[in-house]
C-alpha positions in Angstrom: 18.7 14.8 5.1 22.1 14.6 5.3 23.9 17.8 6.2 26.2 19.4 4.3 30.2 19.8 5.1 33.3 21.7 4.5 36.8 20.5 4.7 39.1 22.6 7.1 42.8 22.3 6.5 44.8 24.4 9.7 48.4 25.4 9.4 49.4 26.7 13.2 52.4 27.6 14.6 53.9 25.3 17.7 53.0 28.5 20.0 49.4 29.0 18.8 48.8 25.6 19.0 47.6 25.0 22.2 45.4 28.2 22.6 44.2 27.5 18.8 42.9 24.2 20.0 41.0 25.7 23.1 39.5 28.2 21.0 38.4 25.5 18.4 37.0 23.6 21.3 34.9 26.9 22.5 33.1 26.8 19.3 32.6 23.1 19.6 31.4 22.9 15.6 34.4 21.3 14.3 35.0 17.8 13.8 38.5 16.9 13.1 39.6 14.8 10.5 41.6 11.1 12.0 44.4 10.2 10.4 45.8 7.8 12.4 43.3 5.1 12.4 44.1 2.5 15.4 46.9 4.6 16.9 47.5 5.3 20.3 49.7 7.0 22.5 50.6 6.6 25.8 48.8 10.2 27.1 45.2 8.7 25.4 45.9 5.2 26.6 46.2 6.7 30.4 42.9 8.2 29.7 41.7 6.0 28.6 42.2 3.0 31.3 40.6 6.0 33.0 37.3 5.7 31.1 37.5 1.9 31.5 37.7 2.5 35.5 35.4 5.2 35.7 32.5 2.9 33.8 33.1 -0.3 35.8 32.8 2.0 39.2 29.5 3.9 37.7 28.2 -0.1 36.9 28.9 -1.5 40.6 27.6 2.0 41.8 24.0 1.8 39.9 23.8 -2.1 40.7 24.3 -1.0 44.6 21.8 2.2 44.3 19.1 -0.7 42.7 20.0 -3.7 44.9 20.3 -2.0 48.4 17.8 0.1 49.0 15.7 0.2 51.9 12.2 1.1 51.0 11.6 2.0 54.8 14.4 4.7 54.7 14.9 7.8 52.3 18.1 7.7 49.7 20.6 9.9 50.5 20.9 13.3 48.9 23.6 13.2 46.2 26.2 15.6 47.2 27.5 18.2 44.6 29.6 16.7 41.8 33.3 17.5 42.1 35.9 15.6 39.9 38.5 16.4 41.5 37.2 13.7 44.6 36.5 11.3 42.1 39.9 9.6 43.1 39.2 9.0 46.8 35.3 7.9 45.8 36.7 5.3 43.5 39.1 3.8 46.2 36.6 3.8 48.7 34.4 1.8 46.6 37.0 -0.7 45.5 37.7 -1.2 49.1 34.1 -1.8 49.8 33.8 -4.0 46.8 36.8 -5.8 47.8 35.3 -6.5 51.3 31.7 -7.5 50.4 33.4 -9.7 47.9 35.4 -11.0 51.0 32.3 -11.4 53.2 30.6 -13.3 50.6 32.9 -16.3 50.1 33.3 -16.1 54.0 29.4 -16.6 54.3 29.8 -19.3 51.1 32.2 -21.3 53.1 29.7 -21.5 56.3 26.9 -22.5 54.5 29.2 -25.8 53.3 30.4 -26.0 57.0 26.5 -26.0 58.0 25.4 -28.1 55.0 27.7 -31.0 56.2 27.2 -30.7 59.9 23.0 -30.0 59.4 22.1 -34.6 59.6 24.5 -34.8 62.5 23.2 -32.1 64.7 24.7 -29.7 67.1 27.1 -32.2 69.3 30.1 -31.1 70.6 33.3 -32.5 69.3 35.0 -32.1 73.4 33.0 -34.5 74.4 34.4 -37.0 71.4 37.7 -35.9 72.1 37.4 -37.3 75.4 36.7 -40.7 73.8 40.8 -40.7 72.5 42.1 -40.9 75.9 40.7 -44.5 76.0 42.3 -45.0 72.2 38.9 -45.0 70.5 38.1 -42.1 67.7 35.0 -41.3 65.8 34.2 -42.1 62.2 31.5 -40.3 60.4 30.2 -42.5 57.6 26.9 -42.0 54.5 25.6 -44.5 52.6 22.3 -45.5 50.9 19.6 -46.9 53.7 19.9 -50.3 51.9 23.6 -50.8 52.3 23.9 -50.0 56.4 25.0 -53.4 57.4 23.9 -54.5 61.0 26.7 -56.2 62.1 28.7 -52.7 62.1 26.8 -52.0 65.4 28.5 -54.8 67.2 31.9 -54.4 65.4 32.3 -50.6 65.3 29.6 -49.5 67.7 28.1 -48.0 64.6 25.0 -45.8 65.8 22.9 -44.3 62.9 22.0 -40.8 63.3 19.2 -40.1 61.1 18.2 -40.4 57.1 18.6 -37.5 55.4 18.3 -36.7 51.5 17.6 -40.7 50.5 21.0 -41.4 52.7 21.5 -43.0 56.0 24.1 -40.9 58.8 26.2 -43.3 61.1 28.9 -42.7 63.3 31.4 -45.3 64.3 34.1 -45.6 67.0 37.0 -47.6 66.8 41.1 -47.4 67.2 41.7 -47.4 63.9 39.9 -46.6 60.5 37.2 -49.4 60.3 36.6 -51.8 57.5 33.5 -50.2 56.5 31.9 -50.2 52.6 30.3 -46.2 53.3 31.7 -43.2 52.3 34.0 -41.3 55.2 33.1 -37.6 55.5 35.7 -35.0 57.0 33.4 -32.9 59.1 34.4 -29.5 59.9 36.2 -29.0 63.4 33.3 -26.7 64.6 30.1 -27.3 65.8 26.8 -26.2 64.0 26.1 -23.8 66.5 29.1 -22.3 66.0 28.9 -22.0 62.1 25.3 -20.5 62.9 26.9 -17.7 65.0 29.3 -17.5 62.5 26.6 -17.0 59.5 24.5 -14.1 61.6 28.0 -12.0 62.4 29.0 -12.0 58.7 25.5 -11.3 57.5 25.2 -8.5 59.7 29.0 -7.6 58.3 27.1 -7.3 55.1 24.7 -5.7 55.7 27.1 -2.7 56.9 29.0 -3.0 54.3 25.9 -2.9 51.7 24.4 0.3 53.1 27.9 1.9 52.9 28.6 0.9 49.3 24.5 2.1 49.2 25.1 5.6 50.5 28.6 6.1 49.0 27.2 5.5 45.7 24.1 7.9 45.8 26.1 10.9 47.7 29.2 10.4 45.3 28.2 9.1 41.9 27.7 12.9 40.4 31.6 13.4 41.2 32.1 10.0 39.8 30.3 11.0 36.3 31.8 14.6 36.3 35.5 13.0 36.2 33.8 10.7 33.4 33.2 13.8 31.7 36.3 15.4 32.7 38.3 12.2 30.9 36.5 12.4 27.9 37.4 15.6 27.1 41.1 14.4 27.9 40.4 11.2 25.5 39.0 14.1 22.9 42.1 16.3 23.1 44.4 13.4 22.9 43.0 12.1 20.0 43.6 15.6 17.9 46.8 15.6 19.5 47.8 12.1 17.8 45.9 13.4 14.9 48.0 16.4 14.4 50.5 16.1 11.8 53.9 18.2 12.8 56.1 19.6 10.1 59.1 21.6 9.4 61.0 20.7 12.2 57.8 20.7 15.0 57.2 24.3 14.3 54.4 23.8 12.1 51.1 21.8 13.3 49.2 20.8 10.4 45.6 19.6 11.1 42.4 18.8 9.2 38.4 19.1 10.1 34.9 18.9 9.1 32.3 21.3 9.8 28.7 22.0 8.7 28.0 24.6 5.8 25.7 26.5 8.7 28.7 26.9 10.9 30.9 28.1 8.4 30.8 31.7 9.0 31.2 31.3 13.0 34.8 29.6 12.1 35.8 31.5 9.3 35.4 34.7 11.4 37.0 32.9 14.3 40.3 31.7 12.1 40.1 35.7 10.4 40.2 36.9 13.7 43.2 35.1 15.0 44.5 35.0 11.9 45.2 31.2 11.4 45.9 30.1 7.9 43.2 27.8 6.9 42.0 25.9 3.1 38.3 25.6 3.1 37.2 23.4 -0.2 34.5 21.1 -0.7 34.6 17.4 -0.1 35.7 15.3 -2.9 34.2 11.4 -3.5 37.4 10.1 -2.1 37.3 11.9 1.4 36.1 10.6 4.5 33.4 12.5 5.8 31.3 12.4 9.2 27.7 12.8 9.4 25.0 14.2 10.6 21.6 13.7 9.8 18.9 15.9 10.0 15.4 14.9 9.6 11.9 16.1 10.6 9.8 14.5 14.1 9.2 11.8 12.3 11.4 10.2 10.0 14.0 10.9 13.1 11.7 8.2 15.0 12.6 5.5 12.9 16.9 6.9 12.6 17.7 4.1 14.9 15.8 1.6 13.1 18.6 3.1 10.0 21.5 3.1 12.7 21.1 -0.4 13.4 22.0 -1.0 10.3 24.3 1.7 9.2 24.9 5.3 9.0 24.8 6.5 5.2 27.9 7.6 3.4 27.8 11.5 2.6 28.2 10.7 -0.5 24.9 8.4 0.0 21.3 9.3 0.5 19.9 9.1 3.5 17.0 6.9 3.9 15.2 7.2 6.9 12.4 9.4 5.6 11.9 6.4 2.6 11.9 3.5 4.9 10.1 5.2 7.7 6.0 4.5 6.1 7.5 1.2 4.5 8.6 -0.2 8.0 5.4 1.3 9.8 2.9 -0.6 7.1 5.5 -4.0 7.5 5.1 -4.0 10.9 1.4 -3.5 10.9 0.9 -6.2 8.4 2.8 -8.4 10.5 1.2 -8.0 13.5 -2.4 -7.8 12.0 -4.4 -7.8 15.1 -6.6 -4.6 16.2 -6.2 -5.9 19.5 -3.0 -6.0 19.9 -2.2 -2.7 17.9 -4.4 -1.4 20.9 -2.3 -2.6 23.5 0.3 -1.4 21.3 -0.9 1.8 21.4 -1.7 1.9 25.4 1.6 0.9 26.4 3.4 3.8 24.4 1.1 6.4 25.4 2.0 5.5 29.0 5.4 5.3 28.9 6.0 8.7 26.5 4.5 10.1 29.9 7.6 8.6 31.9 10.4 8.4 29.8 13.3 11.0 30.0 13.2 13.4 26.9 15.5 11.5 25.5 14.0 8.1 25.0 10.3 9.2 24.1 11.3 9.0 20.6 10.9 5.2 21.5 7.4 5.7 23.1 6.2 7.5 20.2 7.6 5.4 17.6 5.5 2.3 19.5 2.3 4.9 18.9 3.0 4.9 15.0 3.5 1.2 15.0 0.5 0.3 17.3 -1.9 2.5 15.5 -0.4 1.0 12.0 -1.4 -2.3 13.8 -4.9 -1.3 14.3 -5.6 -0.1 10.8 -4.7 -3.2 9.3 -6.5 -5.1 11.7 -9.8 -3.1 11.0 -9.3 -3.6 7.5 -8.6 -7.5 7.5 -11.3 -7.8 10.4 -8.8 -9.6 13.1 -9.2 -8.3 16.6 -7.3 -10.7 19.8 -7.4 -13.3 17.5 -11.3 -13.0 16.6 -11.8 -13.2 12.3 -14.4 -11.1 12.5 -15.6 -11.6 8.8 -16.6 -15.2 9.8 -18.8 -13.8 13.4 -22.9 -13.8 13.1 -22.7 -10.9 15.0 -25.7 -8.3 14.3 -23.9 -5.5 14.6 -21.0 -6.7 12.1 -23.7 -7.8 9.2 -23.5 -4.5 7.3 -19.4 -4.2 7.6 -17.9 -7.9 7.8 -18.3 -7.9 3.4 -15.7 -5.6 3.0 -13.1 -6.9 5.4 -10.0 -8.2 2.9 -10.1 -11.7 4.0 -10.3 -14.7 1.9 -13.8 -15.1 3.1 -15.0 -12.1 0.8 -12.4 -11.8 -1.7 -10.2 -13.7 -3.9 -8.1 -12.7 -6.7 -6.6 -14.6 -9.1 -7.6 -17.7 -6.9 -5.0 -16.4 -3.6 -5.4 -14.9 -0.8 -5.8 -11.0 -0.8 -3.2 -10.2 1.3 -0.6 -12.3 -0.2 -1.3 -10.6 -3.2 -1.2 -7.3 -1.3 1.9 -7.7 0.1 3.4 -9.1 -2.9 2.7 -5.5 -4.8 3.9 -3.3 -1.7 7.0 -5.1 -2.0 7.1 -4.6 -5.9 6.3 -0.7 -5.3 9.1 -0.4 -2.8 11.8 -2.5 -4.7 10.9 0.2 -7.8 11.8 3.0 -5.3 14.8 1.6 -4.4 15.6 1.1 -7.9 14.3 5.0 -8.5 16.4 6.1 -5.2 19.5 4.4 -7.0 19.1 6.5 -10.4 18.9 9.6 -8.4 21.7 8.8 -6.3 23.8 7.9 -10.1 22.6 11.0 -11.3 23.5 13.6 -8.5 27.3 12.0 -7.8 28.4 11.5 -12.2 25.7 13.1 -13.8 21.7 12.3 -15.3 23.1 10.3 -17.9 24.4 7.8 -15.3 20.7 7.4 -14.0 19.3 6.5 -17.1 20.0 2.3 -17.1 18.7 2.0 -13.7 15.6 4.6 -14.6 15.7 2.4 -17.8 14.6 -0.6 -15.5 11.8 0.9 -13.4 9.7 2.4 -16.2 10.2 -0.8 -18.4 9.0 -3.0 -15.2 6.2 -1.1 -14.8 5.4 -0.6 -18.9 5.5 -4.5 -19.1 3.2 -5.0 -16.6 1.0 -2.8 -17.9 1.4 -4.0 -21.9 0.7 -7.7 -20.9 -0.5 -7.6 -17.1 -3.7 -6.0 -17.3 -4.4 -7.8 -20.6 -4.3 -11.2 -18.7 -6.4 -9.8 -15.9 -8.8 -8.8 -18.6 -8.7 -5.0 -19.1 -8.7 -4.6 -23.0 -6.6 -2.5 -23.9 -6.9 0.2 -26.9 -4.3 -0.6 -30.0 -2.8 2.7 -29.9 -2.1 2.5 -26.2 -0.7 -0.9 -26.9 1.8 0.6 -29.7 2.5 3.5 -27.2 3.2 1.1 -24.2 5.5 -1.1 -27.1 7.6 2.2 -28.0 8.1 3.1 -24.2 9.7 -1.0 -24.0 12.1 -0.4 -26.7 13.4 3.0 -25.7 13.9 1.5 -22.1 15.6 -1.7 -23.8 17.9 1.0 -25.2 18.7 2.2 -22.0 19.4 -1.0 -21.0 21.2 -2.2 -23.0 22.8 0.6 -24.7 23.3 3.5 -22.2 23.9 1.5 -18.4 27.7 2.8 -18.3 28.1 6.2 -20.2 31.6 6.9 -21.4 31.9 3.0 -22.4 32.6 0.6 -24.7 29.1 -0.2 -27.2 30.0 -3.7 -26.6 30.7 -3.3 -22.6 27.4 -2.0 -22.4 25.7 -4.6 -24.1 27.3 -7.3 -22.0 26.8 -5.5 -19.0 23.0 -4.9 -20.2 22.8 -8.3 -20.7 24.4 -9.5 -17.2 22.1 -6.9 -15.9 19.0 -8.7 -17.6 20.1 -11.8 -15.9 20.2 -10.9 -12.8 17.4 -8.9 -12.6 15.2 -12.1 -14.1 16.2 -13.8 -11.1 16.9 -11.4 -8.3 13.8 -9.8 -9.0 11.4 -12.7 -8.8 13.5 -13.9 -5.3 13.0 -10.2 -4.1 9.3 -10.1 -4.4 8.8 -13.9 -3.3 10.3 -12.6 -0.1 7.4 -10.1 0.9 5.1 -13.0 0.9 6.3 -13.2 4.5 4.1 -10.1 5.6 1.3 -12.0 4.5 2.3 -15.2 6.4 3.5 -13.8 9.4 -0.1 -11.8 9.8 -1.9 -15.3 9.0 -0.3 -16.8 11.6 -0.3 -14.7 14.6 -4.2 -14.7 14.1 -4.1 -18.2 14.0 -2.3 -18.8 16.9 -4.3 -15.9 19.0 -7.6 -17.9 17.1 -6.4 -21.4 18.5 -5.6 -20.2 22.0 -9.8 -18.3 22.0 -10.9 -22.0 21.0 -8.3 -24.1 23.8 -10.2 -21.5 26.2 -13.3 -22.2 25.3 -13.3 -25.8 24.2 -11.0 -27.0 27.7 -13.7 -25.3 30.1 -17.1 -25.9 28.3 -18.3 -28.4 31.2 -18.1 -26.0 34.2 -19.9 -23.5 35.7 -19.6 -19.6 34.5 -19.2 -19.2 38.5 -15.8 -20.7 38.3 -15.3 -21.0 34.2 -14.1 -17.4 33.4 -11.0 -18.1 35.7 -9.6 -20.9 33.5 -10.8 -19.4 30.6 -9.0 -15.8 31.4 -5.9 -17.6 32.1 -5.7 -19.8 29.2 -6.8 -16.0 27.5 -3.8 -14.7 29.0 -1.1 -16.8 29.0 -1.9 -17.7 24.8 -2.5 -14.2 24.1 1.0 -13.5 26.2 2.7 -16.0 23.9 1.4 -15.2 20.6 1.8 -11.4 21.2 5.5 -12.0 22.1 6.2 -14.0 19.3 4.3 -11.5 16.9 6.8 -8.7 18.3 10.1 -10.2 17.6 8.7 -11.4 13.9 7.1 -7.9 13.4 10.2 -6.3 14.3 13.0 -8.7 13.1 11.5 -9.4 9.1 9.9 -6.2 8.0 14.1 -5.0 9.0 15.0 -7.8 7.1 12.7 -6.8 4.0 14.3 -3.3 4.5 18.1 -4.1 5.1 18.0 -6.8 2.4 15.7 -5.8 -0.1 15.4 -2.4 -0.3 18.8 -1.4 0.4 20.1 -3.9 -1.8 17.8 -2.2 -4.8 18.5 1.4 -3.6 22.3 0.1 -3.7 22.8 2.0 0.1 26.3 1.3 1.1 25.9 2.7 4.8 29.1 3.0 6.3 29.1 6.5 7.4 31.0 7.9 10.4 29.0 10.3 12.8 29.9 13.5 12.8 31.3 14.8 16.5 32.8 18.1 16.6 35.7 18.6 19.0 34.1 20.6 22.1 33.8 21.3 25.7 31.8 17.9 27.1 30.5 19.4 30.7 28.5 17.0 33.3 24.9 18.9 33.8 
């Protein structure tokens, strides 16, 4: 349910302004109206560079609190949040950052130091200096094994080193570069014992610096978040700031707002008592209004399933408690596996136990889903892949007839389920089409309602008047003449009474327009639930294939050393399947209801949350 608003216009004085504003942000129920889309100032961009600072810090802070732990040792206690420190924290941590960063190119560069010294050894490079008193210097050549030539022994006193990584090391001496077809490497001017040395100082380094940016980050990262907070409400108050319009001559502040028809009183009294002018009226189609949505425990599980998409327009409806059993059934249908609705299930039982109280919504949205899951698969007899109408199990004999497979059922020559699915999509592009005649109806008037009611009851009246007919269900003459009379008062409607207020001859072309494309669009619509079907079909083909690759691969051997093989074949199929089942069982039954049903509910979305101007305060 969407809730309902008023429109606040404030007239204040230059003087009352600032304490008005504190005052409004006390009662933290009003959400004021932004006129300046895009604009900025140079107060709100200070703040908010702040906020871009302030998340960065609280991202380095969280990956150091995860990645530098020691398990042996307890975290340190946070200490008490104070913003006003937030400052100091933050340059600590950029000078920590900046170090590490430091220490880790250092390390880099020593590890290529000891990768080019590692075939040559630990040699000292005094003792080859010596060599260029007598004129002779050293040459340190790679090539393949195949190409070291011999004769470089005797001309260079070539000496080969060792073969390392398919390549042969040789070092030659001579008094000037020699005439040799390898490639000459520039060694560093260390030695590898050196470089080793070198690597254990600046991992210890590290290491300091790791369990400083460690503790700084779990003693300090409440101030750090209470000066997030603190910022925010400066972003907040900047905003209204840029948002307030100033008139005759500055000493006027003229300012606009939202709030909820609940909270009306608590402002009104507010504004009476200080005696601020203020307009209250109700929102008009043309205004911009924020909001909020209200909705029982569960249609609020599936409101970000809606958010993904969009928030509804006030002047929309909202859908969440509409799409909520649609989605739950789609996703069943394309998961179709008892089995894996049981995991399903598991896994969000356990985790609404952990989560914060904020994200169990999630867990027990994964209950509704997982249980959906194991209904359908009871009822089309597929459990971990298992097409349990087609088992000679004893125990199944008196149930495994009335599983809705094509094993035991056929209508019209297809597949139950396709059928199935093809009519749940037909009863939820009707609502749609209902949904949109209510929404006509409660923005112009009922007469607006009628063409699209027109539709729905003629769908339905034709497939009853020459649907059941074909299917063979005789039908009585005067029903027939009843169900022809409904047809022609809903071809009026169509035809005749889709824009009220119109042209006879508008309305017949748009009637006719209207015909078209619901011919088309209609048939496309439907095809497109066929998916639930396929998508089911498949994952229990799939999870079938992988139970006969485990069985089929380790039928020679032993049941002493069989059920390994066979459990992990079991597993990783299962693994597979069930996350490829996921992503199709959540991506297309959103597809179905984004596409589909919003299209034939005609949902615009493109709401803007409603978020009152208030005191933000880090708990």
């Amino acid at each position: 349910m969407i809730e309902k608003m008023k429109k606040l216009t404030f007239l204040v004085t230059s003087k009352e302004y600032e304490p008005f504003l504190d005052g409004i942000r006390q009662l933290g129920v009003v959400h004021i109206a932004e006129n300046q889309k895009g604009a900025t100032s140079s107060e709100l961009q200070r703040y908010l560079d702040k906020a871009n600072r302030y998340k960065e810090a609280l991202k380095s802070m969280d990956y150091a609190v995860s990645a530098y732990a020691d398990e042996a040792s307890p975290a340190p206690e946070p200490l008490k949040a104070d913003f006003n420190k937030a400052e100091d924290v933050l340059e600590q941590l950029d000078t920590l950052l900046a170090q590490e960063n430091q220490l880790k190119h250092q390390l880099d560069d020593v590890h290529k130091c000891q990768e080019q010294l590692f075939p040559w050894g630990n040699f000292d490079w005094n003792t080859l200096k010596e060599l260029e008193q007598y004129g002779f210097n050293a040459y340190f050549y790679s090539c393949s094994p195949k190409l070291f030539q011999p004769e470089w022994q005797s001309q260079y006193f070539a000496t080969e080193i060792t073969d390392y990584n398919k390549k042969t090391y040789f070092v030659a001496f001579a008094k000037q570069t020699p005439d040799i077809n390898a490639e000459l490497l520039q060694l560093p001017d260390q030695s590898l014992d050196f470089y080793n040395k070198e690597e254990e100082r600046l991992k210890i380094e590290l290491e300091e610096t790791r369990k400083q940016l460690y503790t700084l980050s779990c003693q300090n990262k409440p101030s750090v978040l209470a000066a997030q907070t603190e910022n925010e409400n400066g972003i907040d108050l900047s905003k209204v700031h840029l948002n307030t319009e100033s008139i005759a001559a500055d000493a006027v502040k003229l300012m606009e707002g939202w709030v909820m028809e609940k909270n009306e009183k608590e402002v009104v009294d507010y504004l009476e008592k200080n005696r601020i002018f203020y307009e209250l009226a109700k929102p008009t189609l043309e205004d911009d209004v924020p909001i909020k949505i209200t909705n029982g425990w569960y249609s609020r599980l599936f409101e970000p399933i809606l958010k993904m998409y969009s928030l509804p327009s006030y002047h929309d409806l909202d859908v969440t408690p509409y799409l909520a059993p649609f989605f739950m059934l789609f996703f069943g249908l394309c998961m179709g596996d008892a089995g894996y609705g049981i995991l399903i299930f598991a896994v969000s039982c356990i985790l609404s136990r952990k989560l914060d109280a904020d994200k169990k919504g999630y867990a027990y949205l994964g209950m509704f889903l997982g249980g959906m899951t194991i209904i359908v698969g009871i009822l089309t007899g597929s459990v971990f892949g298992i097409n349990l109408s087609r088992q000679e199990w004893a125990f199944l004999a008196p149930v495994k007839k009335y599983f809705i497979s094509e094993d035991n059922y056929q209508i019209a020559g297809y597949s139950p389920m396709m059928v199935i699915s093809v009519i749940i999509g037909l009863i939820q592009v009707l609502f749609g089409m209902v949904l949109s005649a209510v929404k006509a109806a409660r923005l112009y008037g009922w007469k607006y309602g009628i063409g699209r009611m027109s539709w729905v009851v003629g769908i339905l009246t034709a497939l009853a008047t020459f649907g059941l007919p074909a299917c063979g269900v005789a039908l009585p003459q005067w029903l027939v003449y009843v169900l022809y009379a409904v047809l022609a008062v809903c071809v009026i409607g169509i035809f005749f009474l889709n824009s009220p207020g119109k042209n006879i001859f508008l309305n017949i072309g748009t009637g006719v327009w209207d015909t078209y494309g619901m011919s088309t669009g209609l048939l496309g619509d439907l095809l497109s639930y066929i998916r639930l079907f396929a998508l089911g079909l498949t994952g229990g083909v799939l999870g079938g294939v992988f139970n006969t690759l485990a069985i089929d691969l380790t039928s020679g051997m032993s049941w002493g050393v069989r059920w390994l093989p066979m459990l992990i074949i079991l597993l990783l199929g299962h693994g597979i399947n069930f996350a490829l089942c996921m992503i199709s069982s959540f991506v297309h039954p959103m597809r179905l209801t984004f596409v589909e049903f919003f299209k034939n509910a005609q949902f615009e979305g493109g709401g803007k949350a409603y978020d009152p101007f208030r005191v933000k305060t880090y708990k």
